[in-house]
C-alpha positions in Angstrom: -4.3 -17.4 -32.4 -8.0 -18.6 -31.1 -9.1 -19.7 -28.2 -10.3 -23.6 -28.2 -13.7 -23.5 -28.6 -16.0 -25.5 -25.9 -19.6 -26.7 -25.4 -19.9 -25.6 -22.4 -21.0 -21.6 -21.3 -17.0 -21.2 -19.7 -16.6 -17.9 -19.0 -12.9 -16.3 -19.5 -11.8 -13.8 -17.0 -10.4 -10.2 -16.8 -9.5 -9.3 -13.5 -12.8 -8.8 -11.8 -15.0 -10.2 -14.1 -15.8 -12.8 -16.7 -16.3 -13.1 -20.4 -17.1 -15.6 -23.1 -15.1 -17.6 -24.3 -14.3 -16.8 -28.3 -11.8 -16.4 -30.7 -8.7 -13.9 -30.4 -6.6 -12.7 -32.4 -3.2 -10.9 -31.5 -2.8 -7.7 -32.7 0.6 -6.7 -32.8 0.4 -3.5 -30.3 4.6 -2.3 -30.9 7.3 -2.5 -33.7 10.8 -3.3 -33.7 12.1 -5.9 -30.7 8.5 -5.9 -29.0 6.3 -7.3 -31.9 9.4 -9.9 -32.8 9.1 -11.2 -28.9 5.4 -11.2 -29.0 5.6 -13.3 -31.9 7.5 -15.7 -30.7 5.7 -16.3 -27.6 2.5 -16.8 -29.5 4.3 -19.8 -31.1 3.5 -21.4 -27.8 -0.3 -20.5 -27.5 -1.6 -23.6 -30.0 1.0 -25.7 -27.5 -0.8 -24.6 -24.6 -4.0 -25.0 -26.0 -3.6 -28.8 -27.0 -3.8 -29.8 -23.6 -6.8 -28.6 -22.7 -8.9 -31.4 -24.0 -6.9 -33.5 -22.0 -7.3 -31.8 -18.7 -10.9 -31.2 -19.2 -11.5 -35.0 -18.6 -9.6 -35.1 -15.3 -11.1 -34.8 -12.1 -10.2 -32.8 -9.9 -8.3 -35.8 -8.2 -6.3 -36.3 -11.2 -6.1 -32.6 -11.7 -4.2 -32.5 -8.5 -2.3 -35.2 -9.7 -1.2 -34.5 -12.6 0.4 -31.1 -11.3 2.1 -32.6 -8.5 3.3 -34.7 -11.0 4.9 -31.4 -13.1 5.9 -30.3 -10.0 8.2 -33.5 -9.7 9.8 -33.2 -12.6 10.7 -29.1 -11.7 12.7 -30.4 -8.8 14.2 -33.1 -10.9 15.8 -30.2 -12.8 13.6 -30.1 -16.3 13.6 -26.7 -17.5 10.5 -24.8 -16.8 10.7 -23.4 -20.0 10.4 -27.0 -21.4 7.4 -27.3 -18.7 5.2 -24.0 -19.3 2.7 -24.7 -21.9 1.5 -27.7 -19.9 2.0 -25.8 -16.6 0.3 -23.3 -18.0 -3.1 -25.3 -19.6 -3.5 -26.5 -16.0 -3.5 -23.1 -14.1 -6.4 -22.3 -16.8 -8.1 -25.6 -16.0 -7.8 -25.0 -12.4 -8.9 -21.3 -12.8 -11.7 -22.8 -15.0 -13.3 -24.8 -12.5 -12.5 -23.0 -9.1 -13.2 -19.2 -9.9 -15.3 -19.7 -13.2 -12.2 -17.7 -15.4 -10.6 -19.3 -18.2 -7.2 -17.3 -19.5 -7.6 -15.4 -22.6 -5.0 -15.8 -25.0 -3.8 -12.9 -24.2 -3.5 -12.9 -20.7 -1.6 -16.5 -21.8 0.8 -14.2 -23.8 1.2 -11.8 -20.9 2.0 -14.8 -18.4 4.8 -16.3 -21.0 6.1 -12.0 -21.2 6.5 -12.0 -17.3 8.1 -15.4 -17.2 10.7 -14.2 -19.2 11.2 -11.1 -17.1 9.4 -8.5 -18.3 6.9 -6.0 -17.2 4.1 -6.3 -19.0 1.7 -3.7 -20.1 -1.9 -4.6 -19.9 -4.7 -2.1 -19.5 -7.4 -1.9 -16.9 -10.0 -4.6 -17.2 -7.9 -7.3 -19.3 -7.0 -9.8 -16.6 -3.3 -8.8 -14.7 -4.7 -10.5 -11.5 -5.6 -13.5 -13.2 -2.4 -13.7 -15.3 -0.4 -13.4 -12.9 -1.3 -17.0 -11.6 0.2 -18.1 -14.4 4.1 -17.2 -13.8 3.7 -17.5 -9.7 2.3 -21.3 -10.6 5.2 -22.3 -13.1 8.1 -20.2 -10.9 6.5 -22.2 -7.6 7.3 -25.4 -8.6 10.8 -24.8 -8.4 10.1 -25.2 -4.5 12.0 -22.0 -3.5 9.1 -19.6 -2.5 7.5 -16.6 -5.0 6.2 -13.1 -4.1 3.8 -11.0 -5.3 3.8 -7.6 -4.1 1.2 -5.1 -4.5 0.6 -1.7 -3.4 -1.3 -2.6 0.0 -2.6 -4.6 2.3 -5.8 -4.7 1.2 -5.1 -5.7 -2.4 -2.6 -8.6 -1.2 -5.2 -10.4 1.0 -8.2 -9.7 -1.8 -5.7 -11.4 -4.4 -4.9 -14.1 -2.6 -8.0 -15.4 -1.4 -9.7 -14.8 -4.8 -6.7 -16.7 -6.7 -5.8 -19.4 -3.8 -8.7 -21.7 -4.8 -6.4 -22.0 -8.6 -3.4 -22.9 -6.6 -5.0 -25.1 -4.0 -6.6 -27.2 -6.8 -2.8 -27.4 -7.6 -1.5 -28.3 -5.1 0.3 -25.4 -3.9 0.2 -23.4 -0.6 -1.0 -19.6 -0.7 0.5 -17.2 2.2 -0.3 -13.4 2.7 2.1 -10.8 4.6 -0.1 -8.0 6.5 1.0 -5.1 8.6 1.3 -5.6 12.1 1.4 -9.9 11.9 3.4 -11.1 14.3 6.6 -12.8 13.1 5.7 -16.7 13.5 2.6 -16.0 11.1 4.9 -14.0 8.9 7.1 -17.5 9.0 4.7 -19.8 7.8 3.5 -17.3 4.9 6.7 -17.0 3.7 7.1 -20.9 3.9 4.0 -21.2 1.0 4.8 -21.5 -2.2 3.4 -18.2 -2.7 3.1 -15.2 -1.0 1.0 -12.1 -1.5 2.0 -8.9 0.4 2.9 -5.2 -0.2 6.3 -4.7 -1.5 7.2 -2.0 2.3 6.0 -5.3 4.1 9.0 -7.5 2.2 11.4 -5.0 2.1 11.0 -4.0 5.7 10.9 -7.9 6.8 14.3 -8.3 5.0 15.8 -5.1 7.1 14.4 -7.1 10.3 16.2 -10.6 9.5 19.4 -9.1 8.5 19.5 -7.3 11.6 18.9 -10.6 13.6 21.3 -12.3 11.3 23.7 -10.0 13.0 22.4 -10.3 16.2 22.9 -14.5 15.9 26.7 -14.0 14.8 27.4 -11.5 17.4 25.9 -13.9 19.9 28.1 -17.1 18.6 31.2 -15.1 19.4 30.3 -13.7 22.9 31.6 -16.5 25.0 30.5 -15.1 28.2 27.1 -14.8 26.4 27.2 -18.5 25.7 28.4 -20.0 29.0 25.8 -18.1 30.6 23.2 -19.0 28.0 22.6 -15.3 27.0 23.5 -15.8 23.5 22.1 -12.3 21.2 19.2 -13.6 19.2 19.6 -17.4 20.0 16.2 -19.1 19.4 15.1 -17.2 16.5 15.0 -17.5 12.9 14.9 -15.4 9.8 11.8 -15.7 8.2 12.1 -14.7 5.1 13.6 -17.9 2.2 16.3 -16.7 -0.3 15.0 -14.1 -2.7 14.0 -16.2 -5.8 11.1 -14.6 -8.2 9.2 -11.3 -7.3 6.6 -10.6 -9.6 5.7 -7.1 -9.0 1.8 -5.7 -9.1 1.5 -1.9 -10.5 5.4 -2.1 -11.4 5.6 1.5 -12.7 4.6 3.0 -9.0 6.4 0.4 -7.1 10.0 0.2 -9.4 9.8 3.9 -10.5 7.7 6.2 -8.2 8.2 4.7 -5.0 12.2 3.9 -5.5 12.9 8.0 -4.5 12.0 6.9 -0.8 14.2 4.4 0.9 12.7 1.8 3.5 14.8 2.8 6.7 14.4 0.9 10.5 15.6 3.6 13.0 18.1 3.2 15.6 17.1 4.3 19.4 17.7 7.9 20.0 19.7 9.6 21.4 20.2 13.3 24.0 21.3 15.3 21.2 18.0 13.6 18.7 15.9 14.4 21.8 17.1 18.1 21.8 16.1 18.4 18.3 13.1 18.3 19.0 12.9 21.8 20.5 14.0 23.2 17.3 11.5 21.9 14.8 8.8 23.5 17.3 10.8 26.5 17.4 11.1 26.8 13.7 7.8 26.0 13.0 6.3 28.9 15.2 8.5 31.7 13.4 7.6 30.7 9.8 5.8 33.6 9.4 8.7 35.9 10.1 10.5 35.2 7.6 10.2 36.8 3.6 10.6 35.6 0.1 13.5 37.5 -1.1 14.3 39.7 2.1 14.7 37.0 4.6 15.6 34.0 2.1 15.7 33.2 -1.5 13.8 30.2 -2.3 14.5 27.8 -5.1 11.3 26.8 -7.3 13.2 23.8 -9.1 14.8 22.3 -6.3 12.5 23.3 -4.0 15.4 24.5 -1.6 15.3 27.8 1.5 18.6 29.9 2.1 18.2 32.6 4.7 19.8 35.9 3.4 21.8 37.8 5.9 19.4 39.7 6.8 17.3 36.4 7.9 20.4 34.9 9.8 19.8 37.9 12.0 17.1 37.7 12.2 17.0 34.8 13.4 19.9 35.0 16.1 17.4 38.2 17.1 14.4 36.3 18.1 13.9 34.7 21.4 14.7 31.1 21.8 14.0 28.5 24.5 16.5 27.8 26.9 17.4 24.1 25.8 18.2 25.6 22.7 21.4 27.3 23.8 23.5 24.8 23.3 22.4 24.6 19.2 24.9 25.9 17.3 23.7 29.0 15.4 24.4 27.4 11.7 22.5 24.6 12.5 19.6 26.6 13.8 20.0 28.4 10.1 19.1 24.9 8.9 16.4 23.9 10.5 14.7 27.4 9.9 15.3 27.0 6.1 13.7 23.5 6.4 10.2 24.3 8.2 10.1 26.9 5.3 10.2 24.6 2.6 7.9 22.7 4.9 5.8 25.7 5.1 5.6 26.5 1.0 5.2 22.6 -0.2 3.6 20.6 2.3 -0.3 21.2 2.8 -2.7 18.9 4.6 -5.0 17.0 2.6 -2.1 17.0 -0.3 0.8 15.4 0.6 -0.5 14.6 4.2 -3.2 14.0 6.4 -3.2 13.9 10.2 -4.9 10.9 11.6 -4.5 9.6 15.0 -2.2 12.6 16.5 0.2 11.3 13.8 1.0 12.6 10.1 0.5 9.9 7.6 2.2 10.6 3.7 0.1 10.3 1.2 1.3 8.9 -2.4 1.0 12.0 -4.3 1.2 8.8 -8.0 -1.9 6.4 -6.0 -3.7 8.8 -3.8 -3.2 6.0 -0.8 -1.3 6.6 2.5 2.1 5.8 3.1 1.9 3.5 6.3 5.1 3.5 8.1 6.7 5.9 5.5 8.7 8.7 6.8 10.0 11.7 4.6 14.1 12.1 5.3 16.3 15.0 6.2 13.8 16.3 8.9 11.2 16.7 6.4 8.9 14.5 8.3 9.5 16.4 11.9 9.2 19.9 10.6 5.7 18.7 9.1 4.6 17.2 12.6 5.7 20.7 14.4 4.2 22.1 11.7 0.5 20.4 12.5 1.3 21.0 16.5 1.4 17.2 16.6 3.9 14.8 19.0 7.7 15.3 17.1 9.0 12.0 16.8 12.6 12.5 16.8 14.6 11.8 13.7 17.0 8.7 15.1 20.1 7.5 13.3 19.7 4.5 10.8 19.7 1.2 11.8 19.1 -0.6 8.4 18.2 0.2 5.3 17.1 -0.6 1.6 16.1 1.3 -1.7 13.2 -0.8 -3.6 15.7 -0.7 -6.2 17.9 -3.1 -4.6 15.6 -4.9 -2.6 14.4 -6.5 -6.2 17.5 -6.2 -7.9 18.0 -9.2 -5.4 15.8 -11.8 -7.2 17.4 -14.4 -9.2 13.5 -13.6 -11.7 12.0 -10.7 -11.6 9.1 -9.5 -13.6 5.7 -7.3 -13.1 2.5 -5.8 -14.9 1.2 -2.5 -14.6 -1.7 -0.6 -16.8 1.1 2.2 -18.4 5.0 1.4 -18.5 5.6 1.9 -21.7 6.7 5.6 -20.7 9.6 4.5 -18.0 10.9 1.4 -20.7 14.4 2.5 -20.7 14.7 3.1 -16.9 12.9 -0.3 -16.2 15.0 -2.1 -18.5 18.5 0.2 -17.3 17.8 -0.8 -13.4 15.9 -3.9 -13.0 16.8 -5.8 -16.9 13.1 -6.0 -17.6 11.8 -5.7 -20.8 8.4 -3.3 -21.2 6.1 -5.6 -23.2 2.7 -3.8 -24.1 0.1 -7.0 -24.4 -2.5 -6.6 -26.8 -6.3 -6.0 -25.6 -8.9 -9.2 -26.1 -11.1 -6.7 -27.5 -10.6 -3.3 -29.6 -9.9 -0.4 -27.3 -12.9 2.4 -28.7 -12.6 4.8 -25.4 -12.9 8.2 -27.2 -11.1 11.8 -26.3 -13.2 14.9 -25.8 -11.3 17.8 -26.2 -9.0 19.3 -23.7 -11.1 22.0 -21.5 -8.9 24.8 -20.7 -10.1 27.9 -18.7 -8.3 31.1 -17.4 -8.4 30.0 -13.8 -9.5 27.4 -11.2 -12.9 28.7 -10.4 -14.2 29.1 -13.8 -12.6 25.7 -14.4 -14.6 24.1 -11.3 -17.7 25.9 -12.5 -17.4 24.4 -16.5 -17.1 21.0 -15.3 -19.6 20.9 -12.3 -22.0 21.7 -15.5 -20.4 19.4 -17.5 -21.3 16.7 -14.5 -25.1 18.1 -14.1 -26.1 17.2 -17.9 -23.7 13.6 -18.2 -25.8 12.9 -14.3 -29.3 14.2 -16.0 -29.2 11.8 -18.5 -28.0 8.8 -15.8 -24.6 8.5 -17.5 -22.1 7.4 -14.5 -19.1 9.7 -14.1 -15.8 9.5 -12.5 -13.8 12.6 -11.5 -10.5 12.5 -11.0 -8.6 15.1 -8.3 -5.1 15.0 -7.4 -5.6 15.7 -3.7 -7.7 15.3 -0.6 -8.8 18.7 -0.5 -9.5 19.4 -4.0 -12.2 16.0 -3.9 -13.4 17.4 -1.2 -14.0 21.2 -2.7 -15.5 19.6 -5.7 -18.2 17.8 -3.5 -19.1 21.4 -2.0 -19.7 22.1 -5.1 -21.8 19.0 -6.1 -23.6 19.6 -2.7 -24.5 23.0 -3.6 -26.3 21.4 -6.9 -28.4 19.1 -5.4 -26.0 16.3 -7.2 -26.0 12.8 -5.4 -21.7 12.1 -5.3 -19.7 9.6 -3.4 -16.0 10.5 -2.5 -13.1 8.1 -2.7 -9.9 9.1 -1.1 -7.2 8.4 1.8 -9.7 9.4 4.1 -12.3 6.5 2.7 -10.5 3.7 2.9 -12.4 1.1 4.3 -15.3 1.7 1.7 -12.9 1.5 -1.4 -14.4 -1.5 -2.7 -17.6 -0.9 -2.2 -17.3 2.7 -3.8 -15.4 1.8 -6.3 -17.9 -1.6 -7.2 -20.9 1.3 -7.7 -19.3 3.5 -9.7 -19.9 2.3 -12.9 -24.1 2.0 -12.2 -26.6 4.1 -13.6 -26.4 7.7 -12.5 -23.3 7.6 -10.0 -21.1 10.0 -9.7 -18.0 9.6 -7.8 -14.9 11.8 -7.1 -11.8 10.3 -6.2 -7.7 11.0 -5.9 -5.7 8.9 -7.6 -7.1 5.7 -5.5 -9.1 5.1 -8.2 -6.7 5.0 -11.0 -5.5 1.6 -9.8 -7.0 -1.5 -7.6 -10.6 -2.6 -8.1 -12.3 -2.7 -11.7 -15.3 -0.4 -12.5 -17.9 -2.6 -13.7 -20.8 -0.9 -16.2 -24.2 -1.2 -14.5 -27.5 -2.1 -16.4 -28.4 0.1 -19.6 -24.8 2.2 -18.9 -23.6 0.6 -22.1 -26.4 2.1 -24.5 -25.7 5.8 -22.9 -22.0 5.7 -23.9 -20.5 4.0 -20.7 -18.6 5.5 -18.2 -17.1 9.6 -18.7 -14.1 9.7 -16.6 -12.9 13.3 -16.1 -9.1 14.3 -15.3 -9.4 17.4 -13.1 -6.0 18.6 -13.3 -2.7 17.2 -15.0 0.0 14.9 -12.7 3.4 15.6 -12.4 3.6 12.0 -15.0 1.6 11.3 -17.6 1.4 7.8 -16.4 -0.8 8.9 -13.2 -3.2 10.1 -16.1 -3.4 7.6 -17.9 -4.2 5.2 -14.8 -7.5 7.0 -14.5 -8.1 7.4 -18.1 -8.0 3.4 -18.1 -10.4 3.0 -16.0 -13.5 3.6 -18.5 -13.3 2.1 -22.4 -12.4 -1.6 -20.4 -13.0 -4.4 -22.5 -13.8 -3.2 -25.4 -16.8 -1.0 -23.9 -17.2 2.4 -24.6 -16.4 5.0 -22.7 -15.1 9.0 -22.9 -12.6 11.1 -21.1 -12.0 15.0 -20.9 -9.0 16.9 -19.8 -10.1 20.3 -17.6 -7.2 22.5 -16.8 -6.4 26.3 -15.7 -3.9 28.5 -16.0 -3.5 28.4 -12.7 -2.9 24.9 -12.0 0.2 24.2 -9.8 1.7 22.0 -13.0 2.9 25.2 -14.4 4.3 26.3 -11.2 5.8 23.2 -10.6 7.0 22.4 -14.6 7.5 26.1 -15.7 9.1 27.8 -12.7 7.3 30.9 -11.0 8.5 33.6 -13.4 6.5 31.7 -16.9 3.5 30.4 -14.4 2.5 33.9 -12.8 2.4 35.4 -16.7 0.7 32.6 -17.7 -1.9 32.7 -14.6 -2.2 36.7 -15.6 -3.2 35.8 -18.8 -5.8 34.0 -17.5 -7.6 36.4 -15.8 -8.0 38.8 -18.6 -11.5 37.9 -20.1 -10.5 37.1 -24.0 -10.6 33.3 -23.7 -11.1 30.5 -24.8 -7.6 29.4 -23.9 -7.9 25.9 -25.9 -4.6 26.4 -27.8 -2.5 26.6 -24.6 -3.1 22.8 -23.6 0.4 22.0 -25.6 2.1 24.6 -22.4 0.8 22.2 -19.7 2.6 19.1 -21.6 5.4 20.4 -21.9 6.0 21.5 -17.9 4.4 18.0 -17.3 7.6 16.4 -19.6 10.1 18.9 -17.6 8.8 17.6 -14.3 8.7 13.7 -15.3 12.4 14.5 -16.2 13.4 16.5 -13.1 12.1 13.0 -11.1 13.8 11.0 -13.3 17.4 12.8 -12.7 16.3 12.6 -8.8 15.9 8.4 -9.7 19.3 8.0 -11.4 21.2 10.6 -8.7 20.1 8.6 -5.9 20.7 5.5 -7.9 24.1 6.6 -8.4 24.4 7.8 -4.6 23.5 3.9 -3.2 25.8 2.0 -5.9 29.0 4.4 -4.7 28.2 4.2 -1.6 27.7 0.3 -1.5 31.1 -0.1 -3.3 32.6 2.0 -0.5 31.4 -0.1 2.4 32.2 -3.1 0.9 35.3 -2.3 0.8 35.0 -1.3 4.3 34.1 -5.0 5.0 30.7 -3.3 5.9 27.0 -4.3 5.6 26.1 -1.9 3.1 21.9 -2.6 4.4 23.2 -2.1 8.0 26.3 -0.1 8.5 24.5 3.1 6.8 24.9 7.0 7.2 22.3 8.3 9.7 
């Protein structure tokens, strides 16, 4: 289907820029199922496109108006299916004249997908922000509250004040949830008709009112309480509405990556927590005692310590402190296996930084830190003795949730995300969403280089810092991607030492995300980045970048999923521009470590450093241990999955909470 042509110069929108308005037509992008749902939908395109003659005479008044009027007959129980194609035609009215964006067909098509909950599959630069105004306005007029979580803060408060002029025109109320807002603003933005925040901030404000829920019906039946006015939690109020629609922003990460780590509010601690302490210190200081093989055998797959015998005695051998005397020897055992697993996988600058006397996660799938997260089992505490930082003591559970069932609690559910199309079967197993892959408003003509392989890291580093010289020479902008902090940071030594002008983007650069990430698409700029910049802000092409082939995005390693990948790849070809990508990779990359095992990665990393390369023919090696370790996460998902539903069923049969009356 077409657009409706106009006079006037109306420019549609992606998500951080607009284009002309002109014909579209919808490419089918998926057989089977997919295309016959795709289809259907576009059935309603012509519908929502009759109105807009209509609307375009209103003013804004009668704009207003007319929605409140919609809005009237939602509550009067017409069927918002019955009401989307004119719900819809106004939100592109509204966007038209507030933001200067007018709705693609497409992004119409990918509004009706997440209305009927699915995830939809649009790629970088064709609209998701804007699109998503289009379910959150149709949901909202039900008058129960929608939510639209995103990965952080910053992206929560940017969306909602660049989409709240649409909804304001509308008649609706925007609200955004931030960390650290105190709990009557939190109230009132939960009170809107929609409300922007990250998905740890809704989840975590949920743990908080069921835990004052409890706290109110405790109090109503302590009748001392009550006669001396002391009633537990009397004054207050949730502040969060029944759980209605969720529409979830970078679904893949959120539903699928981030579901492995439970949102958990600890209980206070207690002597014997306290004493732990002691031990992770303890632990952490004799590391380096202990041997692969002679002291312990370590497990590559499930990256798991066990002392020998020798290392048990070992460890009764060495000197302890004196609180630790009353630590029984087996759980000593245990907390030395642990800061050795600590000691192998966890490096600063990978899976952590220190900031503020205080170790901070960061995503190893979006390169940004995990406020507030915590990893479990003691992981977390034998990292902080590990970086001589303050312990903070590993308390018992007071509430918790897993993302999976926090949005397995919405009536609707739906979401959008640049590559899904992967995880389709687990999506639709857990949440009942179907993956719908929307078409592009323009042919995608992004072109693969070939794969770069070299025998190891340095001679990899070298090839593409030359690479980088030439693309910067001829003022073609490049984006590198890394999948740490410290390998961004090694590359711009090595840009340094070559005179090459770089900005870097990671965990440690937060504040000028935007701004790096807004220049990185101009003349000559080259910028290194973790995987921030596979999600989040649009790279726009400068002046004249178009004519030089656009932007060359280069992958610097392979992720542990091939979704991670293709977030960055996504980020140049937007639009129908051009735009090129390269794969570098070494035999030594920790891929093969982590996909192969260490017995196939250390013949395959001795390979490399015999000098009969090129190695091009082994790139098929690294897909394959990237497959093995996308499905070693996946059995993690649907164990742990398995774990919560068994263990729900149990405590409700307890008469127990399952959120609050957890395990510690």
């Amino acid at each position: 289907m077409s657009d409706v042509p106009s006079s006037e110069s109306t420019p549609a929108s992606d998500d951080k820029s607009a284009h002309k308005v002109g014909p579209v037509k919808i490419r089918p992008v998926a057989g089977g199922p997919v295309q016959w749902r795709l289809a259907r939908w576009a059935g309603l395109l012509p519908k929502v496109a009759s109105f807009e003659p209509e609307l375009r005479e209103l003013t804004d008044q009668q704009l207003r108006k007319r929605s409140l009027s919609v809005r009237y007959r939602a509550k009067s129980g017409e069927p918002l299916g019955r009401l989307l194609p004119e719900a819809f035609a106004l939100v592109r009215e509204a966007a038209r004249r507030t933001v200067n964006m007018r709705h693609f067909d497409v992004q119409i098509l990918g509004g009706i997908a997440m209305f009927n909950r699915s995830i939809v599959e649009m790629q970088t630069g064709e609209g998701k922000t804007l699109s998503a105004t289009l379910p959150l306005y149709l949901y909202a007029l039900a008058g129960k509250g929608c939510e639209l979580a995103t990965v952080n803060d910053y992206l929560a408060r940017r969306d909602a004040e660049w989409m709240g002029p649409v909804y304001k025109a509308l008649g609706l109320t925007v609200g955004v949830i931030e960390t650290q807002m105190p709990q009557n603003q939190r109230r009132k933005a939960y009170a809107c008709d929609i409300t922007y925040g990250t998905a740890k901030e809704f989840g975590f404000d949920f743990l908080r009112d069921r835990l004052l829920l409890r706290r109110i019906q405790e109090g109503q039946n302590d009748l001392l309480g009550g006669m001396l006015g002391q009633r537990s939690g009397a004054g207050e109020q949730p502040v969060q509405r029944e759980p209605f629609f969720a529409l979830v922003d970078e679904a893949d990460s959120i539903l699928i990556d981030e579901a492995r780590t439970p949102l958990i509010i600890s209980a206070l601690p207690t002597a014997e927590e306290k004493l732990a302490v002691e031990c992770y210190k303890w632990s952490a200081s004799v590391t380096d005692k202990f041997i692969e093989d002679e002291d312990y055998e370590y497990d590559h797959d499930k990256k798991t310590a066990e002392l020998t015998r020798e290392g048990r005695l070992k460890v009764r051998t060495l000197p302890k402190p004196e609180a630790m005397d009353t630590v029984g020897m087996v759980n000593i055992y245990r907390y030395v296996e642990r800061a050795i697993i600590v000691e192998r996988e966890y490096t600063l600058d990978r899976q952590f930084v220190v900031r503020d006397g205080e170790v901070v996660i960061v995503d190893e799938f979006t390169g940004r830190l995990g406020e507030g997260r915590k990893w479990r089992d003691g992981i977390h505490q034998a990292v902080e003795a590990k970086e001589n930082v303050e312990v903070t003591v590993a308390t018992s559970q007071a509430a918790r949730v897993t993302v999976q069932d926090f949005f397995l609690r919405y009536e609707k559910l739906a979401g959008m995300t640049g590559t899904a199309r992967a995880s389709a079967r687990e999506l639709h197993k857990i949440y009942r969403c179907h993956v719908i892959p929307v078409p592009t408003n323009r042919p995608v003509i992004r072109r693969r280089l070939p794969d770069a392989v070299f025998g190891d890291a340095a001679a990899k580093w070298a090839a593409l810092v030359d690479e980088v010289c030439g693309l910067h020479a001829e003022g073609r902008p490049v984006l590198i991607g890394t999948r740490s902090i410290d390998k961004s940071e090694h590359l711009s030594r090595l840009f340094a030492e070559r005179n090459i002008e770089y900005r870097v983007l990671n965990a440690n650069h937060i504040a000028e995300e935007a701004e790096i990430v807004g220049r990185a698409g101009l003349l000559g700029k080259v910028t290194v980045s973790t995987n921030m910049a596979g999600r989040g802000p649009d790279i726009k092409l400068g002046d004249g970048v178009l004519e030089l082939g656009g932007l060359h995005v280069i992958c610097t390693e392979m992720h542990d999923s091939a979704r991670i990948d293709r977030q960055l790849i996504g980020r140049c070809g937007r639009q129908g521009d051009p735009g090129t990508y390269r794969q570098y990779i070494a035999l030594d990359d920790d891929l093969l470590l982590a996909g192969l095992g260490p017995k196939k990665s250390k013949k395959l990393k001795t390979l490399g450093e015999k000098p009969q390369g090129p190695w091009q023919n082994l790139g098929k090696i690294f897909r394959k241990a990237q497959k093995k370790v996308e499905r070693r996460h996946f059995r993690d998902r649907r164990e742990m999955m398995y774990f919560e539903k068994e263990r729900k069923k149990m405590q409700r049969q307890m008469g127990q909470d399952p959120y609050l009356d957890t395990p510690g």
